[in-house]
Jmol script that loads the backbone (N, CA, C; Angstrom):
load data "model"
ATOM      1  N   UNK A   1      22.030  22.687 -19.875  1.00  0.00           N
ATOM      2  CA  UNK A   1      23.033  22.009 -20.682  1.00  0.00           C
ATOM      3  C   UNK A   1      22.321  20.961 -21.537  1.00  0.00           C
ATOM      4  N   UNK A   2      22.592  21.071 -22.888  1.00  0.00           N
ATOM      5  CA  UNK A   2      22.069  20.012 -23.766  1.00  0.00           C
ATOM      6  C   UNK A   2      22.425  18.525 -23.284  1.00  0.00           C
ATOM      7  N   UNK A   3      21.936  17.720 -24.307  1.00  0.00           N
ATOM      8  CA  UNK A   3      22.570  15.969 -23.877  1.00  0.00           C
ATOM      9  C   UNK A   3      23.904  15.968 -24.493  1.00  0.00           C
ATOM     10  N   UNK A   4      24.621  16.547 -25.454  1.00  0.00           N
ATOM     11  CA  UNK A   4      26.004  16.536 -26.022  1.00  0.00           C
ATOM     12  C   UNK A   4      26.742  16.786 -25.515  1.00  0.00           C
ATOM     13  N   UNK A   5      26.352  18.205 -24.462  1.00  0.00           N
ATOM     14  CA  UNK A   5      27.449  18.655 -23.676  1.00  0.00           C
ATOM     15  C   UNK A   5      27.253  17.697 -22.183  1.00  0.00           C
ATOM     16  N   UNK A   6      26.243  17.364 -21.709  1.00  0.00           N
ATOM     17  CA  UNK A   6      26.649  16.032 -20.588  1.00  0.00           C
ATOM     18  C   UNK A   6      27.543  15.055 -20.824  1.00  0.00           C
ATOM     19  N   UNK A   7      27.325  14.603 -22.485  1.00  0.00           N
ATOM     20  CA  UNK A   7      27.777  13.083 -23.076  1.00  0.00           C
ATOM     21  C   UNK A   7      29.714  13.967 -22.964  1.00  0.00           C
ATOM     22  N   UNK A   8      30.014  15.033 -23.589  1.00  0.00           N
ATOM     23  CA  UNK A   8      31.287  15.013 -23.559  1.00  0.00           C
ATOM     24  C   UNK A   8      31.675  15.549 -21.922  1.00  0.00           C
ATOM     25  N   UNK A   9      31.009  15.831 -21.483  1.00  0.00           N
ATOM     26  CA  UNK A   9      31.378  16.094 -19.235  1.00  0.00           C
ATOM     27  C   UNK A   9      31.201  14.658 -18.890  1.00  0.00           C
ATOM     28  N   UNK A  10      30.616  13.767 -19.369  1.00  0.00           N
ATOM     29  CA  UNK A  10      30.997  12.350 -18.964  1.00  0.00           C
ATOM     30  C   UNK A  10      31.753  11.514 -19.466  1.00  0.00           C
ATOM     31  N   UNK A  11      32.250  12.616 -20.856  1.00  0.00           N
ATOM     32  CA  UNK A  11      33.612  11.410 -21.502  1.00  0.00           C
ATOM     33  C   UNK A  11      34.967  11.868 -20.867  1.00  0.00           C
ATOM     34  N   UNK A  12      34.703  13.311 -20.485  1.00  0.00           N
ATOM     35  CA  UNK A  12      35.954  14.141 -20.151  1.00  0.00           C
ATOM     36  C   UNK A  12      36.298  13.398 -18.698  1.00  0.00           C
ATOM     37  N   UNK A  13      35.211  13.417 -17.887  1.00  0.00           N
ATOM     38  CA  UNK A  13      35.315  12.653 -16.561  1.00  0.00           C
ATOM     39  C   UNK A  13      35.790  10.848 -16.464  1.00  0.00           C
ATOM     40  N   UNK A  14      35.300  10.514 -17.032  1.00  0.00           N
ATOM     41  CA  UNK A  14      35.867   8.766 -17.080  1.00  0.00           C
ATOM     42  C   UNK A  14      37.356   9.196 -18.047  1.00  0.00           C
ATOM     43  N   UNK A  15      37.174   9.720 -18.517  1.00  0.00           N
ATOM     44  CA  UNK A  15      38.814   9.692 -19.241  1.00  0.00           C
ATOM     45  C   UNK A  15      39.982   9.982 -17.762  1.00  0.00           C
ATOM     46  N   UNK A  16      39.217  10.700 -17.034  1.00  0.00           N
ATOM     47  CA  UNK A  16      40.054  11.134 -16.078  1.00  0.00           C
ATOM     48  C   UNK A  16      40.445  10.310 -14.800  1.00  0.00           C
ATOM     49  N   UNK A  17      39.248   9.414 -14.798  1.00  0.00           N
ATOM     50  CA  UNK A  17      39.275   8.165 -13.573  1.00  0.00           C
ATOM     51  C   UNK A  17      40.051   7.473 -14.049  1.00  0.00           C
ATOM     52  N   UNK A  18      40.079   6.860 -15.672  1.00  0.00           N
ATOM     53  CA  UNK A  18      40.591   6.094 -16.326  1.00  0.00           C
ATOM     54  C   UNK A  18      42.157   6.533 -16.181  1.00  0.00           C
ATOM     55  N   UNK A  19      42.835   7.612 -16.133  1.00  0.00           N
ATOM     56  CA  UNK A  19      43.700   8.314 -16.120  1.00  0.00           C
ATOM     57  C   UNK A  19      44.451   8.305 -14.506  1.00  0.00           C
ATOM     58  N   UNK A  20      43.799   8.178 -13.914  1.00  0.00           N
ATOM     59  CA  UNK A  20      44.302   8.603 -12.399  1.00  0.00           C
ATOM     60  C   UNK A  20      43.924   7.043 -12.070  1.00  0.00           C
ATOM     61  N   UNK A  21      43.293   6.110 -12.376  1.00  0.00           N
ATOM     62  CA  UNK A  21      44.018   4.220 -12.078  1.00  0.00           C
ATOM     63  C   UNK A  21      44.755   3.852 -12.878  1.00  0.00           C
ATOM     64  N   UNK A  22      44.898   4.536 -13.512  1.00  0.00           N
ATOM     65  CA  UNK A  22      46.540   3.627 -14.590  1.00  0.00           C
ATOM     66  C   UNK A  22      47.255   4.451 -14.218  1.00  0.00           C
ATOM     67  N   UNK A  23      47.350   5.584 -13.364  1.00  0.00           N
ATOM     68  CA  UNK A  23      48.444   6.061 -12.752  1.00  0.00           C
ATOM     69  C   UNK A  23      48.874   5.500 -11.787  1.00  0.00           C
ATOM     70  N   UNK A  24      47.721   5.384 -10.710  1.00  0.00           N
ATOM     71  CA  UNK A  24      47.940   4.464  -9.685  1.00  0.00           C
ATOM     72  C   UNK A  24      48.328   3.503  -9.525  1.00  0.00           C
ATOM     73  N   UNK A  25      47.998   1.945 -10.336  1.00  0.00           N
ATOM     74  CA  UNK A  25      48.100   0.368 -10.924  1.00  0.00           C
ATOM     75  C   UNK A  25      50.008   0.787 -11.109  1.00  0.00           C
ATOM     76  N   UNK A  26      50.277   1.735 -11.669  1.00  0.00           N
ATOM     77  CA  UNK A  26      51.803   2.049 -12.414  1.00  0.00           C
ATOM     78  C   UNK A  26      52.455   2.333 -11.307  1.00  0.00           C
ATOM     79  N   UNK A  27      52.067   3.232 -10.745  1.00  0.00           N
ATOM     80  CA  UNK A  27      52.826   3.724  -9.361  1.00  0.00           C
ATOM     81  C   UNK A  27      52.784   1.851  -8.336  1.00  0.00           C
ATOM     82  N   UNK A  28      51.761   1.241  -8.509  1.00  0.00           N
ATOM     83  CA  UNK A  28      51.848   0.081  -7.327  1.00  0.00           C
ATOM     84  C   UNK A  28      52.787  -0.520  -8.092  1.00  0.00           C
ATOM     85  N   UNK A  29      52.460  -0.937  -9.209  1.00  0.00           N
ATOM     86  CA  UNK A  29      53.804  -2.225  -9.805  1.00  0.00           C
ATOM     87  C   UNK A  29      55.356  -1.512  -9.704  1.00  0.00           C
ATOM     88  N   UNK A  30      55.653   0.000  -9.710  1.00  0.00           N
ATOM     89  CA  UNK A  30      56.480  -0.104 -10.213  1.00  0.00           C
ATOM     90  C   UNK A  30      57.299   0.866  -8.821  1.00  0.00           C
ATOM     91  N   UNK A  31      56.220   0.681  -7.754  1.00  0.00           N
ATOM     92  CA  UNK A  31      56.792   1.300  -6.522  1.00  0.00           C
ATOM     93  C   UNK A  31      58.289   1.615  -5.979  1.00  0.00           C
ATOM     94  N   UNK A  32      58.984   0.147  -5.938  1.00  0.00           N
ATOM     95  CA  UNK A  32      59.841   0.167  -5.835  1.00  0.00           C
ATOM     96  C   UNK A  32      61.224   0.477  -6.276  1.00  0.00           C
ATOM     97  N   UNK A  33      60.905   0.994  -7.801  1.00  0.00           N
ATOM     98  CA  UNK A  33      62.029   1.702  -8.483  1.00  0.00           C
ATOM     99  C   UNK A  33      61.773   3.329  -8.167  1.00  0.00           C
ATOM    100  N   UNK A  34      60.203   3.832  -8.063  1.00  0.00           N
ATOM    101  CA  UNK A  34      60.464   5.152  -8.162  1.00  0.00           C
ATOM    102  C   UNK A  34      60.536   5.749  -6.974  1.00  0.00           C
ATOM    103  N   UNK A  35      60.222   4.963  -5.854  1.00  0.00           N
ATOM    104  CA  UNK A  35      61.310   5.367  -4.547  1.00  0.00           C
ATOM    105  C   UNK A  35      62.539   5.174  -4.539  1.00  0.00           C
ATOM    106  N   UNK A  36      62.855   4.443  -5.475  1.00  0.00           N
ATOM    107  CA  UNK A  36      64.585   4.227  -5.308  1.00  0.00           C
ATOM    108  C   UNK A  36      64.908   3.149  -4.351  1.00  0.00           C
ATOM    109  N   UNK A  37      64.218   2.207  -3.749  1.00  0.00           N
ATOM    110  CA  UNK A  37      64.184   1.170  -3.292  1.00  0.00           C
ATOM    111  C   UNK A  37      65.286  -0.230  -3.835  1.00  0.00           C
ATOM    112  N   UNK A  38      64.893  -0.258  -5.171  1.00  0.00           N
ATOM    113  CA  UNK A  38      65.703  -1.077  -5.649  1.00  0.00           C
ATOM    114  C   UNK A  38      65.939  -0.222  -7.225  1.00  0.00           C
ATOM    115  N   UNK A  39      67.298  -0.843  -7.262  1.00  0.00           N
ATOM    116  CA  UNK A  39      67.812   0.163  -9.164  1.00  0.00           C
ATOM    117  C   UNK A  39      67.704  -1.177 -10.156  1.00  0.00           C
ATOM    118  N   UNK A  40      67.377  -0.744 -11.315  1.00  0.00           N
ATOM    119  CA  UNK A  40      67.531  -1.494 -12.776  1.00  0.00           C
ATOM    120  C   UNK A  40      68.480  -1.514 -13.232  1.00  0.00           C
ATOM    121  N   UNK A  41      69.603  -2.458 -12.799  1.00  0.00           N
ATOM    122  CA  UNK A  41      70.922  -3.134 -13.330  1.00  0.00           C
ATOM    123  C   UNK A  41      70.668  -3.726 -14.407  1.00  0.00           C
ATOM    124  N   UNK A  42      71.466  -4.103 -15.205  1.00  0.00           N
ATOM    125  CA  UNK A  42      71.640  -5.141 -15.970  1.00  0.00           C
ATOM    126  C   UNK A  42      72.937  -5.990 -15.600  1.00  0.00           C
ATOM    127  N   UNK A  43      72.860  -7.216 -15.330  1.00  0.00           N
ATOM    128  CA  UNK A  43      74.279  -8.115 -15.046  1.00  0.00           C
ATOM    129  C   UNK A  43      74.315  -8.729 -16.392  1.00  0.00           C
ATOM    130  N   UNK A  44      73.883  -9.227 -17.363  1.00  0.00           N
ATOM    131  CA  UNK A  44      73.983 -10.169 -18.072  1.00  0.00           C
ATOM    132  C   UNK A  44      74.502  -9.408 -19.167  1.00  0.00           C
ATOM    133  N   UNK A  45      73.869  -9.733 -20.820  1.00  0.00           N
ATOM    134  CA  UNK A  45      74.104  -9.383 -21.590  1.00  0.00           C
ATOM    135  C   UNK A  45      74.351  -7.899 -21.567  1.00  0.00           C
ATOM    136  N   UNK A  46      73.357  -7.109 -21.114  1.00  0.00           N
ATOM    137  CA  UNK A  46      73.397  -5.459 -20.905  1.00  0.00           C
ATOM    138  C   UNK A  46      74.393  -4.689 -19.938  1.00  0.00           C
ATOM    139  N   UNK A  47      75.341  -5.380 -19.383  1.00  0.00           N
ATOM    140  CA  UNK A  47      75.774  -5.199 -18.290  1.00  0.00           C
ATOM    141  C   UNK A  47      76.892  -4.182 -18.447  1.00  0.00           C
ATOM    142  N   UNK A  48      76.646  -3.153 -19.414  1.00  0.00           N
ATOM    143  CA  UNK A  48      76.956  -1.656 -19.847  1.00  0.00           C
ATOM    144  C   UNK A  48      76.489  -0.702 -18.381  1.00  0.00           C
ATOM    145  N   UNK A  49      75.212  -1.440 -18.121  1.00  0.00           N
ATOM    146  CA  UNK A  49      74.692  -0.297 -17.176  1.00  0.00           C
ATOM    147  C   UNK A  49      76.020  -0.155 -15.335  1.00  0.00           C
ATOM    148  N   UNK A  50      76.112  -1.440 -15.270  1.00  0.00           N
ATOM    149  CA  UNK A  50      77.389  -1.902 -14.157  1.00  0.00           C
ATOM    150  C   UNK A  50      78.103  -1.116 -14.629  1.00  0.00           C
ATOM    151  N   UNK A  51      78.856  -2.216 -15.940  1.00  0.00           N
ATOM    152  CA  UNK A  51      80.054  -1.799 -16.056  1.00  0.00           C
ATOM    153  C   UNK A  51      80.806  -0.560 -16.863  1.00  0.00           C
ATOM    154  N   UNK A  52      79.855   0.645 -16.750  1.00  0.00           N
ATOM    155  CA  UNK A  52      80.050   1.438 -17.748  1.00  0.00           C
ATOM    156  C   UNK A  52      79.657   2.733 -17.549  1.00  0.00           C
ATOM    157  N   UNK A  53      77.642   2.836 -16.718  1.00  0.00           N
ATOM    158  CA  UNK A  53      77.255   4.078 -16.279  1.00  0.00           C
ATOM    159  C   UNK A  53      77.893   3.921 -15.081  1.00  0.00           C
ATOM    160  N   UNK A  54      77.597   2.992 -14.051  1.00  0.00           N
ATOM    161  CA  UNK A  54      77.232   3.165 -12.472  1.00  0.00           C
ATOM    162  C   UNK A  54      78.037   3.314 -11.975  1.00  0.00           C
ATOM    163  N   UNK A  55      79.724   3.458 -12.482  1.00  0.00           N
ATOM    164  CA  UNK A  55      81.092   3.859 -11.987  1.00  0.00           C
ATOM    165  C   UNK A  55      81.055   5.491 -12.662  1.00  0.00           C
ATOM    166  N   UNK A  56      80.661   5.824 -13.256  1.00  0.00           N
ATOM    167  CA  UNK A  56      80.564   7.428 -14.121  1.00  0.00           C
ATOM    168  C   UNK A  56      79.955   7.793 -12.641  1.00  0.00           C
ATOM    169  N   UNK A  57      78.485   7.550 -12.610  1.00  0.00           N
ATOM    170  CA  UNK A  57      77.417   8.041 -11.961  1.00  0.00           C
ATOM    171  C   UNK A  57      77.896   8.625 -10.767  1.00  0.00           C
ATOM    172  N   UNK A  58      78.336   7.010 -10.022  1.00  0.00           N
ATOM    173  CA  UNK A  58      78.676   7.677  -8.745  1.00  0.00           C
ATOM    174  C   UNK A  58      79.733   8.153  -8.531  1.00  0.00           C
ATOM    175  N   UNK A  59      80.738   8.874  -9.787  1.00  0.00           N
ATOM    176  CA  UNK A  59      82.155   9.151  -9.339  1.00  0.00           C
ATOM    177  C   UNK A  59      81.718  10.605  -9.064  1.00  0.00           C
ATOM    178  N   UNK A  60      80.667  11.071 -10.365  1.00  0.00           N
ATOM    179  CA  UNK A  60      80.013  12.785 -10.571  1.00  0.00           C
ATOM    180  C   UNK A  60      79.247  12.977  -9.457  1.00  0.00           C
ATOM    181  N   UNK A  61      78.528  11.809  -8.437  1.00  0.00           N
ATOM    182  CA  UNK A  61      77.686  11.968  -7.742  1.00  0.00           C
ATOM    183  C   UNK A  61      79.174  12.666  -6.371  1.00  0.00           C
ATOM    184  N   UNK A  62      79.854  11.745  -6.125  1.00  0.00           N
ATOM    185  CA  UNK A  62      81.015  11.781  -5.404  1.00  0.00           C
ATOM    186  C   UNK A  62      81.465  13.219  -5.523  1.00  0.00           C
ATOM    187  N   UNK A  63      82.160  13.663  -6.469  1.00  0.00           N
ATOM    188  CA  UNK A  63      82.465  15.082  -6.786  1.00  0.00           C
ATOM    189  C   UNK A  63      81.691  15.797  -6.652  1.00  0.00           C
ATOM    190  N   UNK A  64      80.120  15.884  -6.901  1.00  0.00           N
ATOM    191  CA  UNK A  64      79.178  16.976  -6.959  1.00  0.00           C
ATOM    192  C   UNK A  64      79.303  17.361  -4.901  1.00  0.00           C
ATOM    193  N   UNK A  65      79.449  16.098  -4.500  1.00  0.00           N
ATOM    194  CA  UNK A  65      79.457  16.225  -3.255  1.00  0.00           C
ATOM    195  C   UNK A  65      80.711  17.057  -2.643  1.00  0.00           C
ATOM    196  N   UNK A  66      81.963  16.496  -2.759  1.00  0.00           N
ATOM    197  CA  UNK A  66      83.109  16.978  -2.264  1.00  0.00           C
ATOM    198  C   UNK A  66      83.194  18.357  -2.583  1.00  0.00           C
ATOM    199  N   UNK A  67      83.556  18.375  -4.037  1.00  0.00           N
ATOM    200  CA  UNK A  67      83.926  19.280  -4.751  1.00  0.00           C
ATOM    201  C   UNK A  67      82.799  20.582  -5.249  1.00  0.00           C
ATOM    202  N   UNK A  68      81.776  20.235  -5.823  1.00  0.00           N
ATOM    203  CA  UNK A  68      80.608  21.510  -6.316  1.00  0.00           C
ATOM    204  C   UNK A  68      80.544  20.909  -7.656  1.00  0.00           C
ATOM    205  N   UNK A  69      80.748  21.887  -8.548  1.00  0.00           N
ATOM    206  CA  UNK A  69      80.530  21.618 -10.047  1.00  0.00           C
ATOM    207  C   UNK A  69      81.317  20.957 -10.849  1.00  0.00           C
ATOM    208  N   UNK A  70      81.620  19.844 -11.139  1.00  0.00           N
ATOM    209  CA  UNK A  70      82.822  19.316 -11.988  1.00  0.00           C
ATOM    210  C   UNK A  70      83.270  20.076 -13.208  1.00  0.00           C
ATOM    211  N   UNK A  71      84.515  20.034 -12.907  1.00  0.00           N
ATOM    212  CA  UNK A  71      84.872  20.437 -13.972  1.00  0.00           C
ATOM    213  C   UNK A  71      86.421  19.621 -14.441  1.00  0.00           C
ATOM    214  N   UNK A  72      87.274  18.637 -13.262  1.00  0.00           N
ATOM    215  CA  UNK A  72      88.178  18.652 -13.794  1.00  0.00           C
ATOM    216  C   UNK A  72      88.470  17.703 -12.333  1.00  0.00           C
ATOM    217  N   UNK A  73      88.987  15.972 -12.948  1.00  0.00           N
ATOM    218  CA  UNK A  73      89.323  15.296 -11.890  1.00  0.00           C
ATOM    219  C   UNK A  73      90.077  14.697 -12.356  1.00  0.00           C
ATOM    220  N   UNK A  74      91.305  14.080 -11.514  1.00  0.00           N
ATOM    221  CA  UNK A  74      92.270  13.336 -11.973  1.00  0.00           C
ATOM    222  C   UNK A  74      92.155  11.473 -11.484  1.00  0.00           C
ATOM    223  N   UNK A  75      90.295  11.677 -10.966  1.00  0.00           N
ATOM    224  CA  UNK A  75      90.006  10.271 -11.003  1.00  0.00           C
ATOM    225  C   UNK A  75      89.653   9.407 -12.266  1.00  0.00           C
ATOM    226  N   UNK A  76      89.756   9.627 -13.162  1.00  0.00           N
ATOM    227  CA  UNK A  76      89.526   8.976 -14.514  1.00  0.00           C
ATOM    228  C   UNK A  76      90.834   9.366 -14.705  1.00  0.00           C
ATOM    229  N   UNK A  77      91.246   8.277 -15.338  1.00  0.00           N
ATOM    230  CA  UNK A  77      92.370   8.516 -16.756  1.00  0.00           C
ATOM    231  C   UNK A  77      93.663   9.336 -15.879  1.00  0.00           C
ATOM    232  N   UNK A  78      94.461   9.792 -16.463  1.00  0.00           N
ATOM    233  CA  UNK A  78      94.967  10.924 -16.282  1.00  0.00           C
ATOM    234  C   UNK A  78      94.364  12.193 -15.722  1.00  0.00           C
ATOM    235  N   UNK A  79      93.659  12.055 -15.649  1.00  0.00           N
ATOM    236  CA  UNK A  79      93.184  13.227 -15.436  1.00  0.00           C
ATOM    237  C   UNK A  79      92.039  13.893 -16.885  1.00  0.00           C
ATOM    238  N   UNK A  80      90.986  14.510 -16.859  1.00  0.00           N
ATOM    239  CA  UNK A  80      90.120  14.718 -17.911  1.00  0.00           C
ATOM    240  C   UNK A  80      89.027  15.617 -17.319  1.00  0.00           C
ATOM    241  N   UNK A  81      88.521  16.543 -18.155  1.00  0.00           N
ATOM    242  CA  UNK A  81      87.196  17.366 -17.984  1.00  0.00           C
ATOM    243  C   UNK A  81      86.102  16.718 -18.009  1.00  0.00           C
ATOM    244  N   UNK A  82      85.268  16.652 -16.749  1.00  0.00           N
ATOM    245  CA  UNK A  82      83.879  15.980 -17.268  1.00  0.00           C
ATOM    246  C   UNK A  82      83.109  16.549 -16.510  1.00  0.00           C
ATOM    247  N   UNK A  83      82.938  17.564 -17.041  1.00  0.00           N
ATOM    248  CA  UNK A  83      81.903  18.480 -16.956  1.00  0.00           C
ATOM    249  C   UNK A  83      80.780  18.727 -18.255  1.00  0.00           C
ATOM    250  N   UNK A  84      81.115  18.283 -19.569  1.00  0.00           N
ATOM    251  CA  UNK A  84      80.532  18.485 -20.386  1.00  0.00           C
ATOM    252  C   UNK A  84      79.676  16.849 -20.279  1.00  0.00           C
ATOM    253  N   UNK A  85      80.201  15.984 -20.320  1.00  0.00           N
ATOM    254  CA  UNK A  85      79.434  14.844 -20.274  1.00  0.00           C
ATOM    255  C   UNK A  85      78.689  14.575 -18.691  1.00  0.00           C
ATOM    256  N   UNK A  86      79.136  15.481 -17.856  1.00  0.00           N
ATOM    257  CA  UNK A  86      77.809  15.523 -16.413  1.00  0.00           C
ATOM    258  C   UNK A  86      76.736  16.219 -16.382  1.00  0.00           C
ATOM    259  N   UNK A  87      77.050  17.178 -16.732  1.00  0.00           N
ATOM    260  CA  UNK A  87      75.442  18.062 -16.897  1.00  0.00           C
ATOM    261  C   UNK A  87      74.515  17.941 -18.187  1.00  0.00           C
ATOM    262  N   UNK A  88      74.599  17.668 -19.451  1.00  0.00           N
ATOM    263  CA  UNK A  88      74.375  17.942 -20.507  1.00  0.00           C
ATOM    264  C   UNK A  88      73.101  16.562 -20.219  1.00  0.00           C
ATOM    265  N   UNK A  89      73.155  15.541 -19.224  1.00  0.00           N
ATOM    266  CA  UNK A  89      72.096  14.636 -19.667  1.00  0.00           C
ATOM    267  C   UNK A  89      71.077  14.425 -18.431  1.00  0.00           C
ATOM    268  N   UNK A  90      69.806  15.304 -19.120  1.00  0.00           N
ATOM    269  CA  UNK A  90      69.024  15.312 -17.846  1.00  0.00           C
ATOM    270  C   UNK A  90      69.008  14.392 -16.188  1.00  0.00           C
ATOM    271  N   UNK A  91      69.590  13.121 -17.220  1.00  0.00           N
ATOM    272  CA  UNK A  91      68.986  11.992 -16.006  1.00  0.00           C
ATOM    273  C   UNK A  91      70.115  11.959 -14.847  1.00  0.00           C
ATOM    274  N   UNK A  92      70.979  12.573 -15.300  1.00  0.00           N
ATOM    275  CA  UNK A  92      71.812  13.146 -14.335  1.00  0.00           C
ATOM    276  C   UNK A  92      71.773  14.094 -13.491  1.00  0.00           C
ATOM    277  N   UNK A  93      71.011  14.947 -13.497  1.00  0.00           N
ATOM    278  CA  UNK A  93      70.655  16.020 -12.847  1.00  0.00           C
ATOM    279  C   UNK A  93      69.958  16.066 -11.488  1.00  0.00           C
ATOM    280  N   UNK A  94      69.328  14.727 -11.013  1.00  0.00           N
ATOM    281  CA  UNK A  94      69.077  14.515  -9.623  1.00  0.00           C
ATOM    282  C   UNK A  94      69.995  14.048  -8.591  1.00  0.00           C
ATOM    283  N   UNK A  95      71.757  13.854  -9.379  1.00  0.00           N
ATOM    284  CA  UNK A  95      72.683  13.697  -8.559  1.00  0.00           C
ATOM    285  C   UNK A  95      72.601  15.142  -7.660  1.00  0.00           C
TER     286      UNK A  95
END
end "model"
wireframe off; spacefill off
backbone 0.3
color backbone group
């Protein structure tokens, strides 16, 4: 192997250490959200996420349980389809 092809097997390799401790450093700081340990509320100004997702979330989470696939509950409103706004957004999908 020439010296060019060492120089790029030693850039390819530190790119990769470099790669797998800023994975790690990310995973330590941020441990506790991606176990699910603690959730990212907003109370204050943002407090859309309370008062707005986290009653949706867990009503679809609730139904996915009881019921199977939503399609049609008379816990909102009158009654309403929400099936199109439960599945359609990935981050929903680990309910």
């Amino acid at each position: 192997m020439n010296r060019s092809g060492l120089d790029k097997l030693s850039i390819h390799l530190s790119f990769r250490v470099f790669l797998a401790i800023l994975a790690a450093l990310t995973f330590y700081v941020y441990r506790d959200y991606l176990l699910l340990d603690k959730l990212y509320l907003f109370k204050d100004i943002g407090s859309d996420t309370i008062n707005g997702f986290y009653p949706r979330l867990i009503h679809i989470a609730d139904y996915l349980r009881t019921e199977g696939l939503p399609m049609w509950s008379f816990n909102q409103g009158m009654g309403q389809n929400i099936f199109p706004g439960s599945l359609g957004n990935p981050f929903e999908w680990p309910l």
